[in-house]
C-alpha positions in Angstrom: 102.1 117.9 54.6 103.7 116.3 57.9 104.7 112.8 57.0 105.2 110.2 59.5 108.5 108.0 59.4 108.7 104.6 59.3 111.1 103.1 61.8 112.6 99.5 60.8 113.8 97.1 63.1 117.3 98.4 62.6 116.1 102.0 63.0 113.8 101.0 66.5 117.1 99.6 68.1 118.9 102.8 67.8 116.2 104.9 69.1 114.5 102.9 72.1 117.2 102.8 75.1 119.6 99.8 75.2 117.2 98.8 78.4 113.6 98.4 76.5 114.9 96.7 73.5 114.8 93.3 74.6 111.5 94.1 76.4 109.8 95.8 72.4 111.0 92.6 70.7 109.5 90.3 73.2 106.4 92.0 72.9 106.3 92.1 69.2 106.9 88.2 68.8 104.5 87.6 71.6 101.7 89.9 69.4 102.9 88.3 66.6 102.5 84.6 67.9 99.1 85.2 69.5 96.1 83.3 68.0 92.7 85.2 69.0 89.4 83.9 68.6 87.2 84.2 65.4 83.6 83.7 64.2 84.9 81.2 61.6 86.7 79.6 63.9 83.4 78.9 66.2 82.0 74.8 65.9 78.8 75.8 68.4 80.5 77.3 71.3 83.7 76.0 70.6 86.4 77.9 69.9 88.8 75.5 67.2 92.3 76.6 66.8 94.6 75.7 64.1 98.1 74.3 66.2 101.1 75.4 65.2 104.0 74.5 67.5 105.3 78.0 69.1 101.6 79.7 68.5 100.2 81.5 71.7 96.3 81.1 72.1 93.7 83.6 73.6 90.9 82.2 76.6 88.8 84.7 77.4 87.4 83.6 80.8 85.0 85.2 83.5 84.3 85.2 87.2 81.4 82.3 88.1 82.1 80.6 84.4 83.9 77.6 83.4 86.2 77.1 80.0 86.9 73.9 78.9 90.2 73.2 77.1 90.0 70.2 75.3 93.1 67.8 74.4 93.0 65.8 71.2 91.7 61.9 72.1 94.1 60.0 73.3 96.5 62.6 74.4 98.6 62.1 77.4 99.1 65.4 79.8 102.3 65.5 81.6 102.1 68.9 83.0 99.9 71.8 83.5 102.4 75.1 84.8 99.8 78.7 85.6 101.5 81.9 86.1 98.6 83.1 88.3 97.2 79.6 90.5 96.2 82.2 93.8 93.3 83.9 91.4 92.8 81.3 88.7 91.4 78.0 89.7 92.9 75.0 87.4 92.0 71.5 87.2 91.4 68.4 84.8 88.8 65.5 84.2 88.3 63.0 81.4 85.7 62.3 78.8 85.1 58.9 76.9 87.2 55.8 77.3 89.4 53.8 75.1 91.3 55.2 71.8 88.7 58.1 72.6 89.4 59.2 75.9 90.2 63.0 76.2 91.6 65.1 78.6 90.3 68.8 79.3 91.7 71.4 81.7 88.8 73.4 83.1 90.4 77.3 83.8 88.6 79.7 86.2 88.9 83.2 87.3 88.4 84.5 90.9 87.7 88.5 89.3 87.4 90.2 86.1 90.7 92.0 84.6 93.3 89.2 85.2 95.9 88.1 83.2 98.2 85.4 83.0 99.5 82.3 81.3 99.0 78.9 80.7 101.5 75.8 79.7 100.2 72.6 78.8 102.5 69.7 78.1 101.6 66.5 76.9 103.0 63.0 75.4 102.6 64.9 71.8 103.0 68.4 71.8 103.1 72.2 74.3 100.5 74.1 74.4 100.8 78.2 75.2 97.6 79.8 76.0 97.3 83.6 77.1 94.3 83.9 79.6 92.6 86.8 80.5 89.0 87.7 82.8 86.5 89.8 81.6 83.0 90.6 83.7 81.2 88.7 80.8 81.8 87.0 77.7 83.7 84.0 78.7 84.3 81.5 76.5 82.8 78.2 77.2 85.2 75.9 75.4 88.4 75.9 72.9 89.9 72.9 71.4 92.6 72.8 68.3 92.7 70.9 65.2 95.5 69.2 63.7 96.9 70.2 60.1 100.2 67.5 60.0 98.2 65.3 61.8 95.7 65.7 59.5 98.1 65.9 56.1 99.9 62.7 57.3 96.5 61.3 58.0 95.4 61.9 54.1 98.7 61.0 52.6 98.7 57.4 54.2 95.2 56.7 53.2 95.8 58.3 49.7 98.7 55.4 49.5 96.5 53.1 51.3 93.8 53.2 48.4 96.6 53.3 46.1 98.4 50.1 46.9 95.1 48.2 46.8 94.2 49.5 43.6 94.4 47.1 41.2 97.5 47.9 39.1 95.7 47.2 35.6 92.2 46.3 34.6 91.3 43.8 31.6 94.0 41.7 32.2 93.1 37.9 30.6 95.1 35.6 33.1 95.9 32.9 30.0 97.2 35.5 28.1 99.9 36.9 31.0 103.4 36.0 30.4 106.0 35.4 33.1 109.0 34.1 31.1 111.0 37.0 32.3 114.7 36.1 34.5 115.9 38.7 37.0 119.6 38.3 37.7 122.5 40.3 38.4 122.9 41.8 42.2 121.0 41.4 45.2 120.1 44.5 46.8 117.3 45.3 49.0 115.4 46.7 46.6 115.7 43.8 43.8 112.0 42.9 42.2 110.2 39.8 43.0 109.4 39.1 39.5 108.0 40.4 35.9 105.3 39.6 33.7 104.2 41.5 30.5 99.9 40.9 29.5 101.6 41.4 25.3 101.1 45.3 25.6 102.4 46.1 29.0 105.5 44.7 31.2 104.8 44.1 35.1 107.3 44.4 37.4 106.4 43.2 40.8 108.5 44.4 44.3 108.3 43.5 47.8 106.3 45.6 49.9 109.5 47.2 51.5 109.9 48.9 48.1 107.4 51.8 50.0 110.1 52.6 52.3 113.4 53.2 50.8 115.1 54.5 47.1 113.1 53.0 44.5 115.8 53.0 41.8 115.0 53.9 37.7 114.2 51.9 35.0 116.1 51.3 32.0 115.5 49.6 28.6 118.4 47.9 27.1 118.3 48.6 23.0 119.5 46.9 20.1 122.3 48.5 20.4 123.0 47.5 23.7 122.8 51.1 25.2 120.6 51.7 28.3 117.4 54.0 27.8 116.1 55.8 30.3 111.6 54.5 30.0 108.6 55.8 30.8 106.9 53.7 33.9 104.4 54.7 36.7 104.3 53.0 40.0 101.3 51.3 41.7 101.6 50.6 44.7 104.7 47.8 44.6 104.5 47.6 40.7 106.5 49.4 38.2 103.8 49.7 35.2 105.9 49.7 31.7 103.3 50.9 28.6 105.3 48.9 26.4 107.4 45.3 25.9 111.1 45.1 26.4 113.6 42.4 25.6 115.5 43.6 28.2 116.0 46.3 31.0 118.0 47.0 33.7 117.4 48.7 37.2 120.2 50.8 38.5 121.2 52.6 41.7 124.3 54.5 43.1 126.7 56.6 42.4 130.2 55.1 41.7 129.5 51.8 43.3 126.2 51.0 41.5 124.0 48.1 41.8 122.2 46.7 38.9 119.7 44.2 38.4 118.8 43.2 35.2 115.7 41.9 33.8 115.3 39.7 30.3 112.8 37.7 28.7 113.5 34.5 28.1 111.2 33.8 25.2 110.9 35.9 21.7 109.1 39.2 22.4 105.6 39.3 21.2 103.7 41.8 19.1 101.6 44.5 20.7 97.8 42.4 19.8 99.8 38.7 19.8 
């Protein structure tokens, strides 16, 4: 039996001449890097592409046919650079008005069995596109979706729906307790207040508390030593499943801040 080697990277260097290296590795990132169309990927006859920043996309176009490449709304072009603009016709237009107005770049090919490339730049991102003219089978239109936009989009209305979530349900306003005194430093961070409903301690921050170090809770014991408790935060509240005579919040390393918080009346039972 003949077997076939394998050549590595390391091994292809040494055997291609010194002059079609860099030429082989271009070629492999560039196959590598290139995003060709798929039945999945078809919305009607659009093409949708996931972006990824570096990614080269595939337009198949054809003599006599139009592709539309459509821009995500509201998205600024600042260039539009063809390798080929003798035998590929490229221009731009608009569509809707407002936060929704959308630019596309309509690509034509004078012949079948071109090739060449496209660079799209806009306020937001590049695009890279790869374009290439068959007799037939052009594609009509390609677009791209956005997963970070999309990802940042979810994680701000997940924290959104969180911060106007109420942070407890069942609580009896007459029975809420804000005999609590916050003292110590003043950083930043320090909490507007604390209340307790008898079974569970409230302590309320300002809404800045979303954007920087939120620091840990700890519960001062009878024995004066700091505990490190169980809490949850919602949305600007630290949520404490339990009453405490006293706690303290602390932050930093060797010059640390500390804000302590006591209640200034005899705790009450859990059911008081």
């Amino acid at each position: 039996m003949i077997r076939t080697p394998i050549l590595s990277a390391s091994t292809l260097s040494l055997v291609l001449p010194a002059s079609a290296q860099p030429k082989a590795t271009v070629a492999a990132a560039n196959k590598a890097a290139l995003r060709e169309p798929s039945r999945a990927g078809y919305i009607a006859a659009v093409q949708v592409y996931p972006y990824a920043e570096g990614a080269l996309y595939r337009l198949y176009a054809a003599p006599e046919r139009v592709t539309d490449i459509a821009l995500q709304p509201g998205e600024a072009v600042t260039s539009v650079a063809a390798g080929d603009t003798v035998r590929w016709t490229v221009g731009d237009t608009t569509s809707g008005s407002g936060e929704g107005k959308r630019t596309h770049i309509l690509v034509k090919p004078f012949t079948a069995g071109l090739r060449t490339n496209l660079v799209i730049t806009t306020d937001r991102r590049v695009y890279h596109l790869e374009l290439e003219s068959r007799a037939s089978g052009a594609m009509a239109a390609l677009q791209w979706r956005y997963p970070h936009d999309e990802l940042i989009a979810l994680r701000r209305d997940t924290e959104a729906a969180a911060a106007a979530r109420p942070i407890a349900s069942g609580l009896a306003v007459e029975r809420l307790n804000f005999h609590y005194a916050i003292s110590g430093d003043k950083p930043a961070w320090r909490p507007l207040r604390a209340f307790d409903d008898g079974r569970q301690t409230f302590i309320e921050f300002a809404p800045s508390i979303a954007v920087g170090e939120a620091p840990p809770l700890f519960v001062i014991g009878d024995d004066g030593e700091a505990q490190l408790v169980n809490y949850r935060v919602a949305g600007r509240y630290y949520v404490v499943d339990r009453l405490f005579g006293a706690a303290e919040l602390r932050l930093g390393g060797k010059k640390q801040q500390v804000v302590r918080i006591a209640s200034a009346q005899p705790q009450r039972r859990k059911g008081q």
